[in-house]
HTML snippet that shows the backbone in 3Dmol.js (N, CA, C, O; Angstrom):
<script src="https://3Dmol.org/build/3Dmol-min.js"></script>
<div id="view" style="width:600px;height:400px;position:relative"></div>
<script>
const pdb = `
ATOM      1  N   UNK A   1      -4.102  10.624  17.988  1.00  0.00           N
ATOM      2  CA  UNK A   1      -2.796  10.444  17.396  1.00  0.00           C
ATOM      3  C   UNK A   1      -2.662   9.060  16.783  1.00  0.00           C
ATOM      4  O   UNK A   1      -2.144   8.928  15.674  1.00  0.00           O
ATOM      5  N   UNK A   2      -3.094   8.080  17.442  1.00  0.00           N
ATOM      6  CA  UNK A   2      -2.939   6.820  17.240  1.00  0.00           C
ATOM      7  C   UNK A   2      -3.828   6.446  15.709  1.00  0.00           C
ATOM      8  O   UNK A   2      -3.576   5.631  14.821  1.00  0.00           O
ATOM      9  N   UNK A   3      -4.530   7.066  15.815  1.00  0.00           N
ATOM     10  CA  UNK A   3      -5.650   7.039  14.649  1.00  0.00           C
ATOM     11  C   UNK A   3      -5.037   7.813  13.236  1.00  0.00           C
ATOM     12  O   UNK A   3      -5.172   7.555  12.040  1.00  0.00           O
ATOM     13  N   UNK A   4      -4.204   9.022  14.070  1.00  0.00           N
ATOM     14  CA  UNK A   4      -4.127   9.700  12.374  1.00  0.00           C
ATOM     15  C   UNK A   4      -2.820   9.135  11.674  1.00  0.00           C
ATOM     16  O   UNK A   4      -2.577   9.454  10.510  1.00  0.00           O
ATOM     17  N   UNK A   5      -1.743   8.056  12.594  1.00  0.00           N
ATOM     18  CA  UNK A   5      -0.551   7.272  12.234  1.00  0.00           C
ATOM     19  C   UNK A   5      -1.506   5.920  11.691  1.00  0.00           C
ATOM     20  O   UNK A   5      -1.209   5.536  10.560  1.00  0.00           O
ATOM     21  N   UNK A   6      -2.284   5.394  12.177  1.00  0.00           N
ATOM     22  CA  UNK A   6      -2.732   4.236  11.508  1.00  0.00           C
ATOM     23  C   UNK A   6      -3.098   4.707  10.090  1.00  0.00           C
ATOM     24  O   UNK A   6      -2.811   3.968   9.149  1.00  0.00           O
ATOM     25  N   UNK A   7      -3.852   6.149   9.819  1.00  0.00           N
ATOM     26  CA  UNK A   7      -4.380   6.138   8.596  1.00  0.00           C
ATOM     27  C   UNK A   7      -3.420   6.606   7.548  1.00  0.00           C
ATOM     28  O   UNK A   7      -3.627   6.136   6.429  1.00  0.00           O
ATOM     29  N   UNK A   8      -2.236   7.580   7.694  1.00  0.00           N
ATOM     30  CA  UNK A   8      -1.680   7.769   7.474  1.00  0.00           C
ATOM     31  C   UNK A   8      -0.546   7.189   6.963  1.00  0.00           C
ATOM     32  O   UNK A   8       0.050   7.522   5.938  1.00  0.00           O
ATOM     33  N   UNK A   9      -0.181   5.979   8.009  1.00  0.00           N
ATOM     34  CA  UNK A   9       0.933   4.632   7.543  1.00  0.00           C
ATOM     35  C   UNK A   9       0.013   3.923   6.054  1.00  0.00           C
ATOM     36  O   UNK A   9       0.479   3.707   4.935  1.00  0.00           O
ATOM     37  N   UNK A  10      -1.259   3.712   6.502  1.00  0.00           N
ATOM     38  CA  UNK A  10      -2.134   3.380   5.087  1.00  0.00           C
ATOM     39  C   UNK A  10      -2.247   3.736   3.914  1.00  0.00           C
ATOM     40  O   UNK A  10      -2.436   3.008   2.940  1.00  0.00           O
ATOM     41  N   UNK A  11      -2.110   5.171   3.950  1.00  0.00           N
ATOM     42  CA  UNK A  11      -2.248   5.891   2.689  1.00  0.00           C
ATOM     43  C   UNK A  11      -0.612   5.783   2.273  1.00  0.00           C
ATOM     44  O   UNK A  11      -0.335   5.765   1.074  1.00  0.00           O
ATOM     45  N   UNK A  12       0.435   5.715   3.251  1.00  0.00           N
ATOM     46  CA  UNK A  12       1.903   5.755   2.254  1.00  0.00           C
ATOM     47  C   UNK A  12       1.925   4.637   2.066  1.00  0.00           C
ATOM     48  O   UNK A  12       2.389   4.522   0.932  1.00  0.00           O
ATOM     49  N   UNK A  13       1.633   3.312   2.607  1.00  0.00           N
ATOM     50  CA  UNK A  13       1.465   1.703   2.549  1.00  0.00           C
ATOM     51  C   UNK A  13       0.592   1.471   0.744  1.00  0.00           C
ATOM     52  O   UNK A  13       0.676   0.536  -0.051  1.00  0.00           O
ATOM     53  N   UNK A  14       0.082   2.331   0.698  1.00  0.00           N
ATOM     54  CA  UNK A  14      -0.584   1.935  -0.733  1.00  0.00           C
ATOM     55  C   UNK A  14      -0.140   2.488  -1.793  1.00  0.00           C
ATOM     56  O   UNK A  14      -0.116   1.962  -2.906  1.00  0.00           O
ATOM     57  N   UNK A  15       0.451   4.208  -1.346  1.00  0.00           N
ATOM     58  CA  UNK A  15       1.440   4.765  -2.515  1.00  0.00           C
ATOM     59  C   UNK A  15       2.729   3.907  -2.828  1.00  0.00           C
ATOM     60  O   UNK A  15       3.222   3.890  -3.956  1.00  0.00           O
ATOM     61  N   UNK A  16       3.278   3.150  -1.696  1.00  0.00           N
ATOM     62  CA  UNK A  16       4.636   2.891  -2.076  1.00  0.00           C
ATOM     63  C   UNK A  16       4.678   1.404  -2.520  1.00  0.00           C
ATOM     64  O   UNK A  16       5.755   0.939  -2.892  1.00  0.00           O
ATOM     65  N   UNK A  17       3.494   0.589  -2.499  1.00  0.00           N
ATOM     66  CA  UNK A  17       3.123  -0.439  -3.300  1.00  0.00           C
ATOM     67  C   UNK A  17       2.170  -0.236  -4.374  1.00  0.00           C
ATOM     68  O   UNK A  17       1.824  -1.349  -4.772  1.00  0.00           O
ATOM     69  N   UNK A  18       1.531   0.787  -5.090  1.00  0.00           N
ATOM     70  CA  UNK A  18       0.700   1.325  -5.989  1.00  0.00           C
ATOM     71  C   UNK A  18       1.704   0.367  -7.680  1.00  0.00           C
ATOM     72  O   UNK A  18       1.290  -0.284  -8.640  1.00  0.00           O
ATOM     73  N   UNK A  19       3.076   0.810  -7.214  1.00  0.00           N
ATOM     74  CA  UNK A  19       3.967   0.199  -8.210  1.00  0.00           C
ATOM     75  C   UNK A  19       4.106  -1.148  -8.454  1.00  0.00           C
ATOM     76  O   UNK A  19       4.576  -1.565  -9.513  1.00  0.00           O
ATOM     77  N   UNK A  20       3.770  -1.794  -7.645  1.00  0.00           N
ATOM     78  CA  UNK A  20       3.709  -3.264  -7.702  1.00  0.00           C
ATOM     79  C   UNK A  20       2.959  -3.788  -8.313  1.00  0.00           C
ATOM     80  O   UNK A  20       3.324  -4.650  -9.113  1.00  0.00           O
ATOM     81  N   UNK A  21       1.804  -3.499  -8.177  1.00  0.00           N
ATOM     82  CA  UNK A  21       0.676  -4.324  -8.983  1.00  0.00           C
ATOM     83  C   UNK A  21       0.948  -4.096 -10.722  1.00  0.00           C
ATOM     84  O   UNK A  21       0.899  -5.075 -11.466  1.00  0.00           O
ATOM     85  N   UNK A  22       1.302  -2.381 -11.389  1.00  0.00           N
ATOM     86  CA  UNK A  22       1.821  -2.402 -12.127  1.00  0.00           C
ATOM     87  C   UNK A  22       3.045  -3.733 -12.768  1.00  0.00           C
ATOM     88  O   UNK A  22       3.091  -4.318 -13.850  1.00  0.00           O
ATOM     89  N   UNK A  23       3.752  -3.804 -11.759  1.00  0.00           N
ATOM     90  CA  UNK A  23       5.056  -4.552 -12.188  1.00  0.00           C
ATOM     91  C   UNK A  23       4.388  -6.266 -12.450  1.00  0.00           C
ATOM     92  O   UNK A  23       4.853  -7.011 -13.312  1.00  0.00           O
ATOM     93  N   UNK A  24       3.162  -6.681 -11.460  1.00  0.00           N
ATOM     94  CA  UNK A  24       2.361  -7.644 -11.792  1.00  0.00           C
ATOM     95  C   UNK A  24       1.374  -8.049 -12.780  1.00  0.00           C
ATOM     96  O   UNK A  24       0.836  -9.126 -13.038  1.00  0.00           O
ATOM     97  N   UNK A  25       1.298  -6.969 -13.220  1.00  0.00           N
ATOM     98  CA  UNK A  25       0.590  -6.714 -14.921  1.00  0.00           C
ATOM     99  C   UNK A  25       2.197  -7.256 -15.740  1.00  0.00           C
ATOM    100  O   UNK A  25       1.997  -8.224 -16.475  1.00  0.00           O
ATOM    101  N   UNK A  26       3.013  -6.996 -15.723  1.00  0.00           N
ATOM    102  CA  UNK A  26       4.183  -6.863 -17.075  1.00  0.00           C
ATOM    103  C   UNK A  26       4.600  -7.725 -16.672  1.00  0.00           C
ATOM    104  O   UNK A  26       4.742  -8.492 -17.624  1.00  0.00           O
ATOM    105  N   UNK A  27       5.122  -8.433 -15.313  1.00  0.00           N
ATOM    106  CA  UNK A  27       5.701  -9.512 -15.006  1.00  0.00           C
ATOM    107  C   UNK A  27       5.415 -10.722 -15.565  1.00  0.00           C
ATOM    108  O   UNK A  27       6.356 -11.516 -15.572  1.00  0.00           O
ATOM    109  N   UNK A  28       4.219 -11.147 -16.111  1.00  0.00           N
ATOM    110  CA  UNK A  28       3.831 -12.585 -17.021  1.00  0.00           C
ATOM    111  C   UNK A  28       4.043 -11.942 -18.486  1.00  0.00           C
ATOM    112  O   UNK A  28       4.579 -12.947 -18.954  1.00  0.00           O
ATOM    113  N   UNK A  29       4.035 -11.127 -19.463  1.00  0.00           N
ATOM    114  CA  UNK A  29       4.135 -10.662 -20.664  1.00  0.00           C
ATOM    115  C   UNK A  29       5.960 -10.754 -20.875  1.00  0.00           C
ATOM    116  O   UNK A  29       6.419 -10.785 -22.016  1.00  0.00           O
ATOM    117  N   UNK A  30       6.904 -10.792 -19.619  1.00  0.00           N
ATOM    118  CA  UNK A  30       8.082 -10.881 -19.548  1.00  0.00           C
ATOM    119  C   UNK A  30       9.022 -12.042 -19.317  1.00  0.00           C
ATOM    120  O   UNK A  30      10.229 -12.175 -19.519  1.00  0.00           O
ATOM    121  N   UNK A  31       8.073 -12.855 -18.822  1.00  0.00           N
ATOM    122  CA  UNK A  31       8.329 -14.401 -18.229  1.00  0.00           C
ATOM    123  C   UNK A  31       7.865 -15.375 -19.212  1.00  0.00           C
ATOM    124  O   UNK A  31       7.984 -16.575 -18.969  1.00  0.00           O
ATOM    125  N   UNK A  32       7.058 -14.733 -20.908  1.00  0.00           N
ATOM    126  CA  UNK A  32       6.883 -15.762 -21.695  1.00  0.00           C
ATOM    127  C   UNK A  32       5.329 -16.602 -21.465  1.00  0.00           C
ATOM    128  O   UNK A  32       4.811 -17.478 -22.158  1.00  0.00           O
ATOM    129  N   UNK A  33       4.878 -15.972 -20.273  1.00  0.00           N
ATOM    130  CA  UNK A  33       3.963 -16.120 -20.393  1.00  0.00           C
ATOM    131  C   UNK A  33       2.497 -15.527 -20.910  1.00  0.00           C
ATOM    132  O   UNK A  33       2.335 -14.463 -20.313  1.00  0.00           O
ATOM    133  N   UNK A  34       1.498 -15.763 -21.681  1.00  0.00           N
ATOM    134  CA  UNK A  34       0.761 -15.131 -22.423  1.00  0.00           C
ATOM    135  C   UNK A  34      -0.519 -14.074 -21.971  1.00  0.00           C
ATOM    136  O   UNK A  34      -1.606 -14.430 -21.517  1.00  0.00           O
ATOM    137  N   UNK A  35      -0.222 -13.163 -22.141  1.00  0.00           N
ATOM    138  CA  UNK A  35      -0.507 -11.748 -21.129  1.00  0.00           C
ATOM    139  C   UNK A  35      -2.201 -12.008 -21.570  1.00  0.00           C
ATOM    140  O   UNK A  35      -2.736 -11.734 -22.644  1.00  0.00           O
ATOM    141  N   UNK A  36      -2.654 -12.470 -20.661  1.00  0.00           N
ATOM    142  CA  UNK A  36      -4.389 -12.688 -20.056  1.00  0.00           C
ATOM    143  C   UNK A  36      -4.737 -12.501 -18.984  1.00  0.00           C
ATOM    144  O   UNK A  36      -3.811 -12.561 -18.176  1.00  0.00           O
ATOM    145  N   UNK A  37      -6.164 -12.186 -18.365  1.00  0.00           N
ATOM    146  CA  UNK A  37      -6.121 -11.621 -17.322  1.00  0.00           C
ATOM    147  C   UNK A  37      -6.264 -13.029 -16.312  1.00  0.00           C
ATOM    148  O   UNK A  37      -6.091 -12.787 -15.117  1.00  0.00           O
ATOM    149  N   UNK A  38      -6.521 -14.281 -16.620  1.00  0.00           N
ATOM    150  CA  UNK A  38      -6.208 -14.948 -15.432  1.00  0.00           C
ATOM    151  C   UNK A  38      -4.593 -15.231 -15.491  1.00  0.00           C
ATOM    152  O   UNK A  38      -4.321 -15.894 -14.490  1.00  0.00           O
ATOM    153  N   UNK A  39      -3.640 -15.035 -16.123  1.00  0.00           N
ATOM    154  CA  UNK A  39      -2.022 -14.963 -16.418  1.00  0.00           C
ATOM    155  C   UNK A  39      -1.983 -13.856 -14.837  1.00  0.00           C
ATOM    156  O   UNK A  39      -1.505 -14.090 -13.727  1.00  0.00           O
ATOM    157  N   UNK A  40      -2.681 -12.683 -15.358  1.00  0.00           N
ATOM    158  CA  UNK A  40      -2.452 -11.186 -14.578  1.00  0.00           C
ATOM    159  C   UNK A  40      -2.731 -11.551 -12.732  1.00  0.00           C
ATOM    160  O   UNK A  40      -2.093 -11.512 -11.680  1.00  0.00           O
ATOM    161  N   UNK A  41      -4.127 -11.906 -13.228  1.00  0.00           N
ATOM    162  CA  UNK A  41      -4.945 -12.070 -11.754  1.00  0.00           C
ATOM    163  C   UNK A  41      -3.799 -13.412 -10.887  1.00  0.00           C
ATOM    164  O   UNK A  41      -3.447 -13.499  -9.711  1.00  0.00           O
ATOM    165  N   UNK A  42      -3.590 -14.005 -11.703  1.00  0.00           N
ATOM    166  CA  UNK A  42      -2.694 -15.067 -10.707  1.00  0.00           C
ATOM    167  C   UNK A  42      -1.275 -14.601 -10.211  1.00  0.00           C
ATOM    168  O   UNK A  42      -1.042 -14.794  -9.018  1.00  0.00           O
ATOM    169  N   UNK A  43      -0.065 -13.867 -11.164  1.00  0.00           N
ATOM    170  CA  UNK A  43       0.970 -12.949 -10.412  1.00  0.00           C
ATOM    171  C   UNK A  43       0.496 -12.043  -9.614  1.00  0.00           C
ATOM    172  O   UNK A  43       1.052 -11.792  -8.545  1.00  0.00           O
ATOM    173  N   UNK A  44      -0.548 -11.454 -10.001  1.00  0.00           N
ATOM    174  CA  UNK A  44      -1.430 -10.551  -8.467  1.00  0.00           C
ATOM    175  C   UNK A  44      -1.536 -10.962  -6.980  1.00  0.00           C
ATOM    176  O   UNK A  44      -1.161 -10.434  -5.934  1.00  0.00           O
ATOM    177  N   UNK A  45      -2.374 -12.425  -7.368  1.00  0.00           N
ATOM    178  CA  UNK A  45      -2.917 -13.160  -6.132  1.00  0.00           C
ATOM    179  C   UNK A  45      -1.527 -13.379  -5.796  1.00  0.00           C
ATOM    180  O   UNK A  45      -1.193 -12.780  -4.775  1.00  0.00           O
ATOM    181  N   UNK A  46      -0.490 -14.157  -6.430  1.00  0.00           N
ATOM    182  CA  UNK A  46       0.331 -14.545  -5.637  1.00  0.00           C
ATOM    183  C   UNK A  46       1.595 -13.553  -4.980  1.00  0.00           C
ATOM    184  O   UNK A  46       2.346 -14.005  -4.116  1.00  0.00           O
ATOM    185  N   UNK A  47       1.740 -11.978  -5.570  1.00  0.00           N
ATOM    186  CA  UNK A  47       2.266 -11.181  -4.886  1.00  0.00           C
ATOM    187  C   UNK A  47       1.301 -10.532  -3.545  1.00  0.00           C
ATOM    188  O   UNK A  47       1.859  -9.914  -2.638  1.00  0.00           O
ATOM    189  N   UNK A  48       0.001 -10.730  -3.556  1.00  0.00           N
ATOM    190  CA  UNK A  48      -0.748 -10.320  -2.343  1.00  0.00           C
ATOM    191  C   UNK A  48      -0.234 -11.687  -1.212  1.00  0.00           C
ATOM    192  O   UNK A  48       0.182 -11.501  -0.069  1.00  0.00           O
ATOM    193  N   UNK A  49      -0.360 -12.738  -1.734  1.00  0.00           N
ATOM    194  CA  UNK A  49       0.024 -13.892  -0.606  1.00  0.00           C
ATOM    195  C   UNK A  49       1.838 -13.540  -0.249  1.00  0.00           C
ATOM    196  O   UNK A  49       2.336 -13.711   0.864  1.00  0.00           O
ATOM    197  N   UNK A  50       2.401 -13.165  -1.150  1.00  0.00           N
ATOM    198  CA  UNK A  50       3.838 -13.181  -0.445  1.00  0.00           C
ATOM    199  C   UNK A  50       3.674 -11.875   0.374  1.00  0.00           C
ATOM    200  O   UNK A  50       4.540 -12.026   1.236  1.00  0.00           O
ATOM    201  N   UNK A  51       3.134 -10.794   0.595  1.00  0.00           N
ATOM    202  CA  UNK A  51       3.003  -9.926   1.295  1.00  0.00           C
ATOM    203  C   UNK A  51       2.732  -9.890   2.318  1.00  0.00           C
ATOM    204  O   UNK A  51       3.361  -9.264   3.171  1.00  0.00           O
ATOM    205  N   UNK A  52       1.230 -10.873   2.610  1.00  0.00           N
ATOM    206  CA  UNK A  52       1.198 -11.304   3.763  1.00  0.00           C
ATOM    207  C   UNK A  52       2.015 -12.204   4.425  1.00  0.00           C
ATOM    208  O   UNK A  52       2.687 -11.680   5.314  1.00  0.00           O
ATOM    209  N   UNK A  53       2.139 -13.165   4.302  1.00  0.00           N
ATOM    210  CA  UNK A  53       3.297 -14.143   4.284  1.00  0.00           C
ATOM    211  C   UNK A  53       4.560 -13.442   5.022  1.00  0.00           C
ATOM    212  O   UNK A  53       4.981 -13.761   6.133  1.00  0.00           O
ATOM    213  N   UNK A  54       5.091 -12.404   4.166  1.00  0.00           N
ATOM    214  CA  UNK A  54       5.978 -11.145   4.852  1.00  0.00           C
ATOM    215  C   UNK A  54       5.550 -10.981   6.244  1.00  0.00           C
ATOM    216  O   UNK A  54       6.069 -11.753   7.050  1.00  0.00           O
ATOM    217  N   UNK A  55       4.480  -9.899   6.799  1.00  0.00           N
ATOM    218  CA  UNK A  55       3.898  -9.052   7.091  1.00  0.00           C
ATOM    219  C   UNK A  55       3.515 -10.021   8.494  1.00  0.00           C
ATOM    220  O   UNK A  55       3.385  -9.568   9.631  1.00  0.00           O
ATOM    221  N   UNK A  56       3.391 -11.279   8.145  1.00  0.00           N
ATOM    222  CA  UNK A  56       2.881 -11.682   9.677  1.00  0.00           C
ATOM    223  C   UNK A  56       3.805 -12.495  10.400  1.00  0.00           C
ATOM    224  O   UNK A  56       3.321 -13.027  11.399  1.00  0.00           O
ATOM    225  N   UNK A  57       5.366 -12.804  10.090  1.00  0.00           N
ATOM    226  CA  UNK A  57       6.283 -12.588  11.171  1.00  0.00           C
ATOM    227  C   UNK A  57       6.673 -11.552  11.831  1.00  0.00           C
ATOM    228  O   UNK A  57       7.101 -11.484  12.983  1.00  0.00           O
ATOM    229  N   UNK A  58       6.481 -10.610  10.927  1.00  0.00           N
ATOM    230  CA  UNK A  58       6.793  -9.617  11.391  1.00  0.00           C
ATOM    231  C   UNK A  58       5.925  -9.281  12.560  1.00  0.00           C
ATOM    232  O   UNK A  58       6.346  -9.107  13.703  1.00  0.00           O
ATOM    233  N   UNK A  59       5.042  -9.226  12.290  1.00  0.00           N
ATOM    234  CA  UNK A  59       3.970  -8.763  13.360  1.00  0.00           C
ATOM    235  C   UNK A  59       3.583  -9.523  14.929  1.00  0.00           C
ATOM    236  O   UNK A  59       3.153  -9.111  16.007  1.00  0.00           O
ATOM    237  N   UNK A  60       3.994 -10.822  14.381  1.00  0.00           N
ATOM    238  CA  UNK A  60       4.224 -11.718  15.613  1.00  0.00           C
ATOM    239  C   UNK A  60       5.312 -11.446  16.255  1.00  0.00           C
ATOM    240  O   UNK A  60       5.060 -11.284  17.449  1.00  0.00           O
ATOM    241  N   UNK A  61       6.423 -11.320  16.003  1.00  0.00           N
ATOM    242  CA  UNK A  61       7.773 -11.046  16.365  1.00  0.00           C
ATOM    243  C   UNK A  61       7.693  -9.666  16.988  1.00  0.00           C
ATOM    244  O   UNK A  61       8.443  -9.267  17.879  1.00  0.00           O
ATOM    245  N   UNK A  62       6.739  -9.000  16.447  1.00  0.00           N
ATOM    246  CA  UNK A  62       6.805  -7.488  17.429  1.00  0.00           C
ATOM    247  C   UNK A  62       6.168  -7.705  18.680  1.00  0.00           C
ATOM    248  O   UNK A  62       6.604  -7.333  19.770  1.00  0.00           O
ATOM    249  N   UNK A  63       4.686  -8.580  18.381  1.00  0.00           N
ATOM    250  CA  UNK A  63       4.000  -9.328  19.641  1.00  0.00           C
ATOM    251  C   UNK A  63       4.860 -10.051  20.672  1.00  0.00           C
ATOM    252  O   UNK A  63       4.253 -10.385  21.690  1.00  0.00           O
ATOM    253  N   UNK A  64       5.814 -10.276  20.625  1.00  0.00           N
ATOM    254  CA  UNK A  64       6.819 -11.087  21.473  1.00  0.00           C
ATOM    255  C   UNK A  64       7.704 -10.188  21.851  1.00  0.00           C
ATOM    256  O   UNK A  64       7.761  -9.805  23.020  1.00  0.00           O
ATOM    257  N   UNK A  65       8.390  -9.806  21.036  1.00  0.00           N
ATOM    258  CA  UNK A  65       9.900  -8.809  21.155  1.00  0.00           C
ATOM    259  C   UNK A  65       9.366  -7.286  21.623  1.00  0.00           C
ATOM    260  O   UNK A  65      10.182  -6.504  22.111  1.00  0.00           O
ATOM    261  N   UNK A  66       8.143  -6.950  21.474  1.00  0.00           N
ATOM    262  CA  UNK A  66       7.930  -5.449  21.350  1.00  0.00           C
ATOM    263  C   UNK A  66       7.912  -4.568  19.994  1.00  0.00           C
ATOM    264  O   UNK A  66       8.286  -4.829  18.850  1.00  0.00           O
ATOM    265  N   UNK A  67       7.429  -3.619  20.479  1.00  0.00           N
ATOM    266  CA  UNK A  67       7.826  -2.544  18.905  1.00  0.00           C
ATOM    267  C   UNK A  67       9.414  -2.026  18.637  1.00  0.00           C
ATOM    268  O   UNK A  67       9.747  -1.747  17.485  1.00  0.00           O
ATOM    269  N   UNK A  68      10.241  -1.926  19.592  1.00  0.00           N
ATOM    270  CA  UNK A  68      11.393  -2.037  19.571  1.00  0.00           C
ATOM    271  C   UNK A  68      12.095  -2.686  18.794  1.00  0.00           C
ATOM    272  O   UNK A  68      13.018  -2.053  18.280  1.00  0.00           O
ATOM    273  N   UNK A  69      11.926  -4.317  18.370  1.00  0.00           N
ATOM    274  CA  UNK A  69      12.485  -4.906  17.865  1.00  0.00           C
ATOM    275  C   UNK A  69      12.533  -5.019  16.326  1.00  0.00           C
ATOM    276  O   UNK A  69      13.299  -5.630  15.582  1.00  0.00           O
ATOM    277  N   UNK A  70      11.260  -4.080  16.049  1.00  0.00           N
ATOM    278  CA  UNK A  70      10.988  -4.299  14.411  1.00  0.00           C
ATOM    279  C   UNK A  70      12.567  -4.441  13.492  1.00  0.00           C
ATOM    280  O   UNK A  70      13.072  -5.447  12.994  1.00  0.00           O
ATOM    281  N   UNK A  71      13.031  -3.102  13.517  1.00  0.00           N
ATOM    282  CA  UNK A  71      14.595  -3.200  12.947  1.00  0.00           C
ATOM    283  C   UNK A  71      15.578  -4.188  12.827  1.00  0.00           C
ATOM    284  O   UNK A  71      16.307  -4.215  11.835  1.00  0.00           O
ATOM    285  N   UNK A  72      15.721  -5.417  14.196  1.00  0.00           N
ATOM    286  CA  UNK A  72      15.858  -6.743  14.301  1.00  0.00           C
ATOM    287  C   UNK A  72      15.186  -7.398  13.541  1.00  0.00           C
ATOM    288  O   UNK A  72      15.866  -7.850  12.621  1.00  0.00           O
ATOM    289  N   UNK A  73      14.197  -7.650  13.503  1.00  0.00           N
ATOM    290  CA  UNK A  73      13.159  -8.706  12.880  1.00  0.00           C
ATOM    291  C   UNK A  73      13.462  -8.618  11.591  1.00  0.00           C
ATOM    292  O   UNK A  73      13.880  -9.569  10.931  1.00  0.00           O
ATOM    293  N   UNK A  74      13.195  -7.011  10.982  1.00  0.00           N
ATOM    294  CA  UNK A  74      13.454  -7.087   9.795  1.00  0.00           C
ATOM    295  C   UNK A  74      14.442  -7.413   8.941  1.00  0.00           C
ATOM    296  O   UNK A  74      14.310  -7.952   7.842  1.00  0.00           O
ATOM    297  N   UNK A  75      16.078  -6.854   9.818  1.00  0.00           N
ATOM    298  CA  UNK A  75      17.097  -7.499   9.290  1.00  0.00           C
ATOM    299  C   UNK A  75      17.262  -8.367   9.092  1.00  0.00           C
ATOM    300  O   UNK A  75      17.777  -8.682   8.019  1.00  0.00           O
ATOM    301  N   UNK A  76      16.748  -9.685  10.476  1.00  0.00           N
ATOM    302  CA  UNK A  76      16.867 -10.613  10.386  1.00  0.00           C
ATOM    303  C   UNK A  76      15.847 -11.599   8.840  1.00  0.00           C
ATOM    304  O   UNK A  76      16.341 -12.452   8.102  1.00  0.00           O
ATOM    305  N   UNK A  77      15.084 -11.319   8.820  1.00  0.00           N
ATOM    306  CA  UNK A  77      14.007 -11.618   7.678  1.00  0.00           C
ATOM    307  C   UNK A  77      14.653 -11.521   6.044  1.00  0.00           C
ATOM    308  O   UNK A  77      14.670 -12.270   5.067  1.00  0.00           O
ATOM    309  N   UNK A  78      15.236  -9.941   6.425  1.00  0.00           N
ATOM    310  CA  UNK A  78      16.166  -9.572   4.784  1.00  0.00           C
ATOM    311  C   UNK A  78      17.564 -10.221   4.419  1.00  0.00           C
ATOM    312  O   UNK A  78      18.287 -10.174   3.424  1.00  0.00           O
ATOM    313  N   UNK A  79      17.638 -10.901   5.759  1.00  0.00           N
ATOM    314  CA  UNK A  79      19.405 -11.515   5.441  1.00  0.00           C
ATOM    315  C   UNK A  79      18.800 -13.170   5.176  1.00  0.00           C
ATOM    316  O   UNK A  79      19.633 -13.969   4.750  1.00  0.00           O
ATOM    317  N   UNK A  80      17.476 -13.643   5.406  1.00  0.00           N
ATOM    318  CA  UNK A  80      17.124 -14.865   5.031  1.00  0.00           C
ATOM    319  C   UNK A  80      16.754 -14.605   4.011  1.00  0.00           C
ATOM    320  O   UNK A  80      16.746 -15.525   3.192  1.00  0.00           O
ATOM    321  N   UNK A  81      16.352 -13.461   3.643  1.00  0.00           N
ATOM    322  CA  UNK A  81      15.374 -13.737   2.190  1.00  0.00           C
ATOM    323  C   UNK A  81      17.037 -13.339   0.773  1.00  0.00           C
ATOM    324  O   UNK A  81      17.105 -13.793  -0.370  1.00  0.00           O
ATOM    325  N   UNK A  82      18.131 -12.357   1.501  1.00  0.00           N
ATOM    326  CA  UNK A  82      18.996 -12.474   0.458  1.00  0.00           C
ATOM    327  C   UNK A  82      19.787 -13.739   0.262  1.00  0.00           C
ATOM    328  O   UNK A  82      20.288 -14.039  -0.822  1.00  0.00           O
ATOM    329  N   UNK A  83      19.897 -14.615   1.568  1.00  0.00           N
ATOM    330  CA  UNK A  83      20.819 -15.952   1.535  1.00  0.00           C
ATOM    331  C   UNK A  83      20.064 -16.845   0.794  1.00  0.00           C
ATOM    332  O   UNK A  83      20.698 -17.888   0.634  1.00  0.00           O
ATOM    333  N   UNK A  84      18.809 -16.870   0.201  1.00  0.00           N
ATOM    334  CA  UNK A  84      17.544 -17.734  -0.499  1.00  0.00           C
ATOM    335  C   UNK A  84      18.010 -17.803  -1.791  1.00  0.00           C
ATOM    336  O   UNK A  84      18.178 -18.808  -2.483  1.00  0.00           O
ATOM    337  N   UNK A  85      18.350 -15.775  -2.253  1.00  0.00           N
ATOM    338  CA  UNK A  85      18.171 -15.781  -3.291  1.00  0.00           C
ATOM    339  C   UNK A  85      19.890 -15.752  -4.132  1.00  0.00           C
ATOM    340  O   UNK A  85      20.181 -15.144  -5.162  1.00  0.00           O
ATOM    341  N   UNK A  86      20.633 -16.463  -3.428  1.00  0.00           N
ATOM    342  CA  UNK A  86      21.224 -16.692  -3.744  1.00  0.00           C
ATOM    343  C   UNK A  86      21.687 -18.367  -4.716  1.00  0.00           C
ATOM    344  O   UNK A  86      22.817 -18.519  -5.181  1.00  0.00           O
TER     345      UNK A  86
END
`;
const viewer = $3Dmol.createViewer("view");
viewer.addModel(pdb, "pdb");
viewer.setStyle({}, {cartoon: {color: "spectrum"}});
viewer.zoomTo();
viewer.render();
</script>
């Protein structure tokens, strides 16, 4: 069981970011900057680093709090990241 949720969370983990990398192709051609592939490869690299970046409070915070707490963590994470972008 444990095995077919790990592979499984993987395969929707890549469909439901499949769109992103797209949006990291157009994102420098939109920002004025001049659409080349080290332009491309660098909004890439740096949406893979904010992902992780994401991904490993989270994961620590479950290491501490439990799996229980994810829903916490995350709120807590999305109400810092909307008060930022303000």
């Amino acid at each position: 069981m444990y095995w077919g949720i790990c592979t499984f969370g993987s395969c929707i983990i890549g469909i439901f970011t499949s769109s992103i990398y797209s949006f990291c192709i157009a994102l420098p051609a939109d920002n004025g900057f001049k659409p080349s592939t080290s332009n491309t490869a660098n909004f890439v690299l740096a949406n893979s680093f904010g992902e992780g970046f994401l991904i490993t409070p989270i994961g620590y915070g479950m290491s501490i709090f439990g799996y229980k707490s994810l829903i916490v963590i995350v709120f807590i994470l999305s109400s810092i990241a909307n008060w930022s972008f303000r």
